[in-house]
C-alpha positions in Angstrom: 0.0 0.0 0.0 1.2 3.6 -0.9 -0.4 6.6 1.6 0.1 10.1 1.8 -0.4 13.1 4.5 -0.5 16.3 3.4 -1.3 19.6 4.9 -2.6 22.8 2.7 -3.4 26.1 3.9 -5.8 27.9 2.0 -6.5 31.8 0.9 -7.6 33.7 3.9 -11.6 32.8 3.5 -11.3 29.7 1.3 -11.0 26.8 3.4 -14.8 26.0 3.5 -14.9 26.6 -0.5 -11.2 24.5 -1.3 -12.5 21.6 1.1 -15.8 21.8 -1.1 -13.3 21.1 -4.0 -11.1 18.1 -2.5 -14.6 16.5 -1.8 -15.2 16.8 -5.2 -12.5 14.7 -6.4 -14.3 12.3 -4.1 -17.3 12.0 -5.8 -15.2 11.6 -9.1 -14.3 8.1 -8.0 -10.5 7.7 -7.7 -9.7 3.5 -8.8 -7.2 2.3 -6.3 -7.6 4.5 -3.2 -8.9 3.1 -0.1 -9.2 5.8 1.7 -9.5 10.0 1.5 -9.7 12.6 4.1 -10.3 15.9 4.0 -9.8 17.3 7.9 -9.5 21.0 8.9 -6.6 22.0 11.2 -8.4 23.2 14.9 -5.6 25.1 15.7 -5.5 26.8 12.1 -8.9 29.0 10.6 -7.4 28.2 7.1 -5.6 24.5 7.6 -6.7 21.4 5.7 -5.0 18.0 6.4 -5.4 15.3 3.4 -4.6 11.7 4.3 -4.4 9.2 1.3 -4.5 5.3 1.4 -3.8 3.7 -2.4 -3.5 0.0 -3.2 -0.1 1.1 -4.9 1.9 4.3 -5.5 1.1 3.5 -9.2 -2.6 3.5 -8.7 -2.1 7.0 -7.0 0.4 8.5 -10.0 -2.4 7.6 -12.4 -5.3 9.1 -10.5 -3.5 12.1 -11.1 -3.4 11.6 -14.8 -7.3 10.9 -15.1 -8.4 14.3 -16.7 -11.7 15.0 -14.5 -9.2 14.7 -11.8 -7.2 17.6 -13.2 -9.9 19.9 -13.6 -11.5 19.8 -10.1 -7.4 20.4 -9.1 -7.1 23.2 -11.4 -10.1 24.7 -9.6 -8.8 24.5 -6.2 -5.1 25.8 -7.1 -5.8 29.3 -6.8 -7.4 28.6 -3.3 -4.3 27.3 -1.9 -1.8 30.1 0.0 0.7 26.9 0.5 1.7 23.9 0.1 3.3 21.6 2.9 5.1 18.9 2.2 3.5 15.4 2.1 4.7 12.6 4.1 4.8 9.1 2.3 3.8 6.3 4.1 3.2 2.8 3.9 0.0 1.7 5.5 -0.6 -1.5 7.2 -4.2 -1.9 8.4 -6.4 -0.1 10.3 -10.5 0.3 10.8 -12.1 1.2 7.6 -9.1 0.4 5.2 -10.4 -2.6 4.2 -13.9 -1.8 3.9 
C-alpha cells in the first residue's frame, strides 16, 4: 500500500470553499484509493489536512493523470496560499481500510 499526508493552507476565507473542491475529487471516484480525508486544522482557521490510502503508488500517479481529476485540481489551485510537504507512508491496516 502507498499513503500520503499532506497539509494545505488555503487563501484567507477559502477553506470552506477549497474543502468543497477536494470532496469533489471524491465523488469523481478515484480506482485504487482506499481511503481519502479531507480534515481541517483546529488550531488553524485556514488549515486542511489530506490523508491518502492507495492499493499502490502506481494506482495514486495515475489518479492524477485521469483528466476529471485535473480539472476539479485546477479549480482548487488558486485557493491554496501553500503547500506543505506530504509525508509518504506505507499503511498497514487499520478500521475502515479494508472496507
Amino acid at each position: 500500500m502507498y499513503g500520503l499526508i499532506g497539509r494545505m493552507t488555503a487563501r484567507a476565507g477559502q477553506r470552506e470553499a477549497l474543502t468543497a473542491i477536494l470532496m469533489e475529487r471524491v465523488a469523481l471516484g478515484m480506482p485504487g484509493c482506499l481511503s481519502y480525508i479531507v480534515a481541517h486544522d483546529t488550531a488553524d482557521a485556514e488549515g486542511i489536512w489530506v490523508t491518502e490510502t492507495w492499493i499502490s503508488e502506481d494506482a495514486h500517479r495515475d489518479a492524477l493523470t485521469d483528466e476529471a481529476v485535473k480539472v476539479v485540481l485546477r479549480q482548487g489551485l488558486p485557493l491554496i496560499a501553500t503547500f506543505e510537504d506530504a509525508t509518504v507512508t506505507t499503511p498497514v491496516g487499520g478500521l475502515g481500510l479494508y472496507g
